[in-house]
C-alpha positions as CSV (number, residue, x, y, z in Angstrom):
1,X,0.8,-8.9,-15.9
2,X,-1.9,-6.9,-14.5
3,X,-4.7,-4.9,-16.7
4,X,-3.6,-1.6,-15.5
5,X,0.2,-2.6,-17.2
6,X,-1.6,-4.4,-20.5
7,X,-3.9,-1.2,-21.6
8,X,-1.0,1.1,-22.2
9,X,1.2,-1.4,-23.7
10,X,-1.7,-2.8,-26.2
11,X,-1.6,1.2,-27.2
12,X,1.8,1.6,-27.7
13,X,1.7,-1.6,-29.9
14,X,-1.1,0.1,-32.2
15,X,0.3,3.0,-31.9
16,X,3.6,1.4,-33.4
17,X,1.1,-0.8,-36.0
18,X,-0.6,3.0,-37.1
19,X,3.3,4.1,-37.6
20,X,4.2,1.3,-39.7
21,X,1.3,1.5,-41.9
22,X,1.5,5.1,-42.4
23,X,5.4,4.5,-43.1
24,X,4.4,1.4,-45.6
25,X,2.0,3.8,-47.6
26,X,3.9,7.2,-47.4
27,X,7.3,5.8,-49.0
28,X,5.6,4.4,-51.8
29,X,3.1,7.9,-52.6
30,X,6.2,10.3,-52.0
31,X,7.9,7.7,-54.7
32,X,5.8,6.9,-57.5
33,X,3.3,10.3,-57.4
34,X,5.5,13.0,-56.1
35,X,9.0,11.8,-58.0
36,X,11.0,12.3,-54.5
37,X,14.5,10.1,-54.4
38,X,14.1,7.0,-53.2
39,X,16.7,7.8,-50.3
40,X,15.0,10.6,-49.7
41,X,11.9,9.2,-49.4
42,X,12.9,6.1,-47.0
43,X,15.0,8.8,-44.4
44,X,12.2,11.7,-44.7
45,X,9.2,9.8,-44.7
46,X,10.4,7.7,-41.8
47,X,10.6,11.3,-39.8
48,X,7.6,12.2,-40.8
49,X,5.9,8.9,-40.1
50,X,8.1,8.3,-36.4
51,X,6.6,11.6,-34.6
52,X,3.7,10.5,-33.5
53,X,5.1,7.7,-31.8
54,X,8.3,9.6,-30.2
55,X,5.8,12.3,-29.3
56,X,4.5,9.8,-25.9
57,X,8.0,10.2,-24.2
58,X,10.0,12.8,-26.0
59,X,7.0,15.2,-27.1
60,X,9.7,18.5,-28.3
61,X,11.8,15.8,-30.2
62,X,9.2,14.6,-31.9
63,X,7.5,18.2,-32.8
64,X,11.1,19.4,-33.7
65,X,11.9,16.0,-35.9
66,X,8.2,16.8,-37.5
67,X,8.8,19.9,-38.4
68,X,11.6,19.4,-40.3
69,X,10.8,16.6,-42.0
70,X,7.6,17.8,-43.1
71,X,9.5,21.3,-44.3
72,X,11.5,19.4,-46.6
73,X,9.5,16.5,-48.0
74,X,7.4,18.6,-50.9
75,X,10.4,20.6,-51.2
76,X,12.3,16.8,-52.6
77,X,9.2,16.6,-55.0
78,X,9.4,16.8,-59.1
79,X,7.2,19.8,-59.9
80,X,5.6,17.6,-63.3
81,X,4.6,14.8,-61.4
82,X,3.3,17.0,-58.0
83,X,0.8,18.9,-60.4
84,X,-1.8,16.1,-60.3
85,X,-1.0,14.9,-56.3
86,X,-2.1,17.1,-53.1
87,X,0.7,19.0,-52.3
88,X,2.3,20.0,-50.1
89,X,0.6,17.3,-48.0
90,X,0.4,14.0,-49.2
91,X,-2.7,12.3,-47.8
92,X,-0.2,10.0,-45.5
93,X,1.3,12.3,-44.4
94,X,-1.4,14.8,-43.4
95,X,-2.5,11.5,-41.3
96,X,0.5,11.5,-39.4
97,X,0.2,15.6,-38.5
98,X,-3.2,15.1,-37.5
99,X,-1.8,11.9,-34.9
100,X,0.9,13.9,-33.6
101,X,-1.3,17.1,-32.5
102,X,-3.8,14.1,-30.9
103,X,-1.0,12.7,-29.0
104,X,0.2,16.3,-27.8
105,X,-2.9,17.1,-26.5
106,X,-3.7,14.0,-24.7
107,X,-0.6,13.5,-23.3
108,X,1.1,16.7,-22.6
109,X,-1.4,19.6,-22.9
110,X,-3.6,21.6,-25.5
111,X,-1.4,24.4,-25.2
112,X,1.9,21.7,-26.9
113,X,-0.7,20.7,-29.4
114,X,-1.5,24.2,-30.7
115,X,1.8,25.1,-31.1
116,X,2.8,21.8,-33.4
117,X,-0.5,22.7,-35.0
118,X,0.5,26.3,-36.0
119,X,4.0,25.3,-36.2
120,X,3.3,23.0,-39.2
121,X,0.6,25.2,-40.6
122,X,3.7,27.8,-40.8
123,X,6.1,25.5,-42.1
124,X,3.5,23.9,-45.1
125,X,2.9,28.0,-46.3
126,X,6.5,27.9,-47.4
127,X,6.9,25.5,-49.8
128,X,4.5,26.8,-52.4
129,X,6.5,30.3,-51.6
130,X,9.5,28.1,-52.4
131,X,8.1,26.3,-55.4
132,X,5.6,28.2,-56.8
133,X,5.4,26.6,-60.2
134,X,4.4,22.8,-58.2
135,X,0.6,23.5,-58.4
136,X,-1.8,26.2,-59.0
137,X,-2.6,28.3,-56.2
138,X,-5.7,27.1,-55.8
139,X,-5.0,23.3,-55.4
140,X,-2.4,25.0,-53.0
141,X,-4.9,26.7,-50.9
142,X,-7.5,24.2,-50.7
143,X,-4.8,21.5,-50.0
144,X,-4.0,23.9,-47.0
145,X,-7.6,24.8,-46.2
146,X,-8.3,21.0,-45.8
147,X,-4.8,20.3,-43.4
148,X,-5.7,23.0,-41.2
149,X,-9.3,22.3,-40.8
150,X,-8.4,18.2,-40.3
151,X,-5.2,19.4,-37.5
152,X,-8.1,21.7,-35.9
153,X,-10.6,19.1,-35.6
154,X,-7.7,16.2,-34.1
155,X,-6.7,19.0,-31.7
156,X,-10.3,19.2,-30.4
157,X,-10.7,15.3,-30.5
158,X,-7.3,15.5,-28.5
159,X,-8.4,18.1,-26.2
160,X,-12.0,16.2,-25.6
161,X,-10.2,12.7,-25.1
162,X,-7.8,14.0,-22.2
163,X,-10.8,15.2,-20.5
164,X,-12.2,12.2,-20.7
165,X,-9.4,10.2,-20.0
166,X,-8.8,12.6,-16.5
167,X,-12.4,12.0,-15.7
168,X,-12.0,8.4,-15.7
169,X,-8.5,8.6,-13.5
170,X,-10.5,10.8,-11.1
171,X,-13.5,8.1,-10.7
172,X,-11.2,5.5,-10.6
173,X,-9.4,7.2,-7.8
174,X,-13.0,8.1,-6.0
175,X,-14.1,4.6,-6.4
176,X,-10.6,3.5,-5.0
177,X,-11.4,6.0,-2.2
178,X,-14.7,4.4,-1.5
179,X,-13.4,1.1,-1.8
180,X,-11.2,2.1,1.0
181,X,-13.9,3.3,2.9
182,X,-16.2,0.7,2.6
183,X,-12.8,-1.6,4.0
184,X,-12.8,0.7,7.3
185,X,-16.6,0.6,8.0
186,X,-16.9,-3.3,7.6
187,X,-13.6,-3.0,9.9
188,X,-15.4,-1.3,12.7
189,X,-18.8,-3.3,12.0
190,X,-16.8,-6.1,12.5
191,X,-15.0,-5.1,15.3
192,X,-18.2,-4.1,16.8
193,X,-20.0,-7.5,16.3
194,X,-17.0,-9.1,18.1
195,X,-17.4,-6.6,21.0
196,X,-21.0,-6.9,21.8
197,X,-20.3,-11.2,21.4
198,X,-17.7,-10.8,24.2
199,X,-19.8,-8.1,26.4
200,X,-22.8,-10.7,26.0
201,X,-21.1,-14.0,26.2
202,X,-18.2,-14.1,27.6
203,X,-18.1,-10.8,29.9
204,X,-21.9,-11.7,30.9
205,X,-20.2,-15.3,32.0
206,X,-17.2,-13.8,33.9
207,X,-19.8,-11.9,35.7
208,X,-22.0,-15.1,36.6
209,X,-18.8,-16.5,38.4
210,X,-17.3,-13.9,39.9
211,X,-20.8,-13.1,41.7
212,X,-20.8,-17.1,42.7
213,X,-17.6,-16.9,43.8
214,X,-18.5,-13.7,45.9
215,X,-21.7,-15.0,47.4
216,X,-20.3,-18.3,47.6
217,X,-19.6,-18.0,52.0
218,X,-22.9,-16.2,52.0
219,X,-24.9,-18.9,50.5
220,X,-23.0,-21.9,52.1
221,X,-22.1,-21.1,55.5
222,X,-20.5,-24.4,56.6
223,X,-17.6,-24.2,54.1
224,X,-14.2,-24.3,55.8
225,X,-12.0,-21.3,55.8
226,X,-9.5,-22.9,53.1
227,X,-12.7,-22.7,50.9
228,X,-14.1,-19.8,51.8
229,X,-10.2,-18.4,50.7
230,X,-10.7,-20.1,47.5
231,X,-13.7,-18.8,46.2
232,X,-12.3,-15.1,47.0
233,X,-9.4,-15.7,44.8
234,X,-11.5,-16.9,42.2
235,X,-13.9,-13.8,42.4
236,X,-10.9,-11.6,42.7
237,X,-9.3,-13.3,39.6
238,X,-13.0,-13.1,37.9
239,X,-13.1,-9.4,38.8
240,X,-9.6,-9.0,37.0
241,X,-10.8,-10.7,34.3
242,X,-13.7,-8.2,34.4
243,X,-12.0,-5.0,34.0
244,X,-9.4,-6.3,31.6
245,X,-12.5,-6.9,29.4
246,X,-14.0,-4.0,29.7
247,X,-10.5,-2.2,28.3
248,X,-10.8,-4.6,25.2
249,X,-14.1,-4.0,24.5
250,X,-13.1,-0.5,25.0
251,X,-10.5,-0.8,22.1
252,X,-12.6,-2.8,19.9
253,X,-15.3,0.0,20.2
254,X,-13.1,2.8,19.5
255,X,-12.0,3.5,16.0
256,X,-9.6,6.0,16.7
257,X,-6.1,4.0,16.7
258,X,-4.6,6.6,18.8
259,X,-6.5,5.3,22.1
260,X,-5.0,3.5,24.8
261,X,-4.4,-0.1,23.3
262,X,-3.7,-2.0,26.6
263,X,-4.2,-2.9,30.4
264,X,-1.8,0.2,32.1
265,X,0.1,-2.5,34.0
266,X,3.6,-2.5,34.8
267,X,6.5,-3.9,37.1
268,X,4.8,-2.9,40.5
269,X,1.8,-5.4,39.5
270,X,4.5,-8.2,38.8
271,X,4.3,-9.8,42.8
272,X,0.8,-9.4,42.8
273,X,0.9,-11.5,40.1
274,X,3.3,-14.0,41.5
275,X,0.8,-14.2,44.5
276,X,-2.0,-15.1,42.5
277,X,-0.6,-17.6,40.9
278,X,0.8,-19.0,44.6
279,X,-2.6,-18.5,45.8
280,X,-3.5,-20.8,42.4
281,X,-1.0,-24.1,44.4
282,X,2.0,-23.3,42.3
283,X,5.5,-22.9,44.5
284,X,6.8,-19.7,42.9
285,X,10.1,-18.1,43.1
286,X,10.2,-14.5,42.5
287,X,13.2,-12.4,42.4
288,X,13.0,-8.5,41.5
289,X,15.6,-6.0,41.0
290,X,14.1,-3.1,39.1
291,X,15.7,0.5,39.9
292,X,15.7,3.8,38.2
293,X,13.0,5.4,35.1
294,X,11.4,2.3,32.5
295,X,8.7,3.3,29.9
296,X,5.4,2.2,29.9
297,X,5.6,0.0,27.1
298,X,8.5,-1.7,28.4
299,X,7.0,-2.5,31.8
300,X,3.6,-3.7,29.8
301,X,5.5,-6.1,27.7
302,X,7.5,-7.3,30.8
303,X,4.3,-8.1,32.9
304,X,2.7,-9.8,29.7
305,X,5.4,-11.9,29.0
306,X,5.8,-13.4,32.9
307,X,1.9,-13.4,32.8
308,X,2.3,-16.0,30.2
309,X,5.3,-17.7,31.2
310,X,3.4,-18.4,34.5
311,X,0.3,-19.4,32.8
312,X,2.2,-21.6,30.1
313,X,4.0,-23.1,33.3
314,X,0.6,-23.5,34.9
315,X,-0.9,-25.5,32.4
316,X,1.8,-28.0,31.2
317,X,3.7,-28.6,34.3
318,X,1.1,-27.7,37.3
319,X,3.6,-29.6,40.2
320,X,7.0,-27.7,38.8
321,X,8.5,-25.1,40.8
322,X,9.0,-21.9,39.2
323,X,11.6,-19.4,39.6
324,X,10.7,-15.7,38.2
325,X,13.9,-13.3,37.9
326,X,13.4,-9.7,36.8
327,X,16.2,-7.6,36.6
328,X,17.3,-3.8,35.2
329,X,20.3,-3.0,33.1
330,X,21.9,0.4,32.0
331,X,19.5,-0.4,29.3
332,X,17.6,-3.1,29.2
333,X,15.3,-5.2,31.4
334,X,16.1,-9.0,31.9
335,X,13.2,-11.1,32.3
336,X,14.1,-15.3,33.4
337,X,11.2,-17.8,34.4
338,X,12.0,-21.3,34.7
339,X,10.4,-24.4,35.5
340,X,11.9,-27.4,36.5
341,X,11.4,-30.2,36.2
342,X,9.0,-29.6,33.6
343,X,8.0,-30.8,29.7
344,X,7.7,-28.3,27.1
345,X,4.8,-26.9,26.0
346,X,2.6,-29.1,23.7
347,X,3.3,-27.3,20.5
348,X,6.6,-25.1,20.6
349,X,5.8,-23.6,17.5
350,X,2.1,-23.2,16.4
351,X,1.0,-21.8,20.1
352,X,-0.5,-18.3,20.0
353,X,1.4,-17.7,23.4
354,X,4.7,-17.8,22.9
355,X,4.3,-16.8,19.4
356,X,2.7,-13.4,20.9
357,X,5.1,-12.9,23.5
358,X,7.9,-12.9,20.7
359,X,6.3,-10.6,18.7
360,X,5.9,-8.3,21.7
361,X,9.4,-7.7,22.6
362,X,10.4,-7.9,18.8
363,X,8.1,-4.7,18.7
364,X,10.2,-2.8,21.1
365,X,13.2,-4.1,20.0
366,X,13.8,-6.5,22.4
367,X,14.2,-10.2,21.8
368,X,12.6,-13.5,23.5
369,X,14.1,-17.2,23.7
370,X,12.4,-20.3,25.1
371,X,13.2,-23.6,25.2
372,X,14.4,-26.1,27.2
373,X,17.2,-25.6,29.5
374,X,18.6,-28.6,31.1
375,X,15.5,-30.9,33.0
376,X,13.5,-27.5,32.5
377,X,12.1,-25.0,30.4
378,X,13.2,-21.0,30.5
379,X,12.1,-18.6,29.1
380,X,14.1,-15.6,28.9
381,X,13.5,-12.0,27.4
382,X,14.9,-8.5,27.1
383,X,13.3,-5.2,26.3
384,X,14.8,-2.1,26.1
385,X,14.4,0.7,29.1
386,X,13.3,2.9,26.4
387,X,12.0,1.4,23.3
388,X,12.8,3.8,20.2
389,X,9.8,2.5,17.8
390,X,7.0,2.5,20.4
391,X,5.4,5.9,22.3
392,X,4.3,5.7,25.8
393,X,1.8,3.9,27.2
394,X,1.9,1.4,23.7
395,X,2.2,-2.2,24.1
């Protein structure tokens, strides 16, 4: 159980402990100094004694069940034995009037509290107009004197203790606030740090190569045209490389989440990316059947998952032939890519790649299988023309 769930039930406990007592010692007084009935003084002192703790849910039960109780408690009192006691409150039960006005005014508002407190000041002025011949008038009056001044000063304790007890809500809520604030900066400090490692290491790298790869024909002027070929693929690949880069550190700079979150590529870059991968010595298929309006994100996700298809196919069957099928529907687009023959991927299940491209089309809605299929493996997805839980231009 968390702290936040143990402080008020630790309070309702000793509030209940405070009740008990008070009950314990009220029955007895009411009994032996006052002469009440011994019914009487189990049922009314009980009333009395229960208000303060009804008062934290039930506040206008409790103030009502107070009332009356406390109306008719000295009224149940033997004049002869009453003489020589406080009357008409009882020391107990004075105790339990002062509680209830604190627990009015902490939990439900000062303006509760003085109304119980002028409500029972009202009530107690009765019973000596009832019973006049209890007490004298002045054991009366000072008995009253001291209730009202003891009520007054638990409705200012009240009052100063809910004020405290708001205060303490508010900071906690500011320091909550802070906390949360304090999450988001080290967020975007961190994200920053990652960005200036990739612009200086890895970006500064890709740059190294692709200008190699560039000056490559320049610098060695004897190399055959099937290397000259090469080393312009590999610059052109390292100049792709480049710009997708520069869109991630892009995002990873920017802390508004409503930027664009992605490379803008779509179907029409698909056979561009079946000719790279050609140009790479892979014998790829590609068949493409794509007709009438496809959101962005749909068309993002589409080129992601057959750029990683290819590139899983690349790595862990390099002499396979591969057979790339995309394909529209009324609603949906089909995506296929098989190799065969060819082994399945090292690790089926703890591999960032096809775990990723799973989660992508399970964020539009779509839904990706892979596996092996026959002497092969296929991969097969579908995503929605439309996605209805991603905007355009979202991955």
């Amino acid at each position: 159980m968390s702290a936040a769930r143990e402080r008020p039930s630790r309070r309702i406990v000793a509030l209940w402990a405070l009740v008990v007592a008070l009950y314990a010692t009220l029955v007895p007084i009411q009994i032996a100094l006052y002469g009440v009935a011994v019914p009487a003084a189990f049922l009314l002192g009980a009333g009395v004694c229960a208000a303060p703790a009804l008062a934290v849910h039930r506040p206008r039960s409790a103030l009502a069940l107070f009332l009356v109780t406390a109306f008719v408690l000295p009224l149940t009192a033997s004049p002869a034995r009453a003489s020589f006691a406080p009357w008409p409150w009882s020391v107990p039960a004075l105790i339990a009037f002062a509680l209830l006005v604190v627990i009015l005014s902490v939990l439900h508002g000062w303006r509760l509290s003085l109304i119980a407190l002028l409500l029972g000041m009202m009530a107690s002025l009765t019973a000596p107009l009832l019973m006049p011949s209890v007490t004298s008038a002045d054991a009366t009056g000072a008995d009253l004197i001291v209730t009202a001044s003891i009520a007054a000063g638990a409705l200012l304790v009240g009052v100063l203790l809910a004020g405290r007890l708001r205060l303490g809500a508010e900071l906690s809520r500011e320091r909550e606030h802070v906390a949360q604030e304090q999450s988001r900066r080290e967020l975007a400090e961190e994200r920053t740090r990652i960005a200036r490692e990739l612009h200086d290491v890895v970006a500064h790298s890709m740059s190294l190569i692709q200008v190699q790869a560039s000056t490559a024909r320049y610098r060695a002027p004897d190399l055959p045209d099937e290397a000259v070929a090469e080393f312009e693929s590999i610059a052109a690949s390292a100049r792709g490389a480049l710009g997708e880069m520069r869109r991630i550190l892009g995002v990873l700079r920017t802390e508004d989440h409503t930027a664009e979150l992605a490379p803008q590529r779509g179907l029409d870059d698909v056979p561009a990316l079946v000719e790279t991968t050609r140009r790479a010595g892979a014998a790829v298929e590609l068949t493409q059947d794509v007709d009438g309006d496809i959101a962005v994100a749909a068309q993002i996700a589409v080129y992601r998952i057959v750029q990683e298809s290819l590139s899983n196919a690349l790595r862990h069957a390099p002499d396979s032939a591969i057979v790339v099928s995309v394909s529209t529907g009324a609603e949906d687009v089909s995506v296929l890519v098989r190799n065969a023959p060819a082994a399945p991927p090292a690790s089926t299940s703890g591999g960032h790649g096809l775990r990723g491209m799973t989660e992508r089309a399970a964020l539009l809605g779509g839904e990706l299988r892979a596996g092996v299929d026959g002497n092969g493996w296929l991969v097969s997805a579908r995503i929605p023309r439309h996605p209805a839980d991603a905007p355009e231009g979202t991955p």
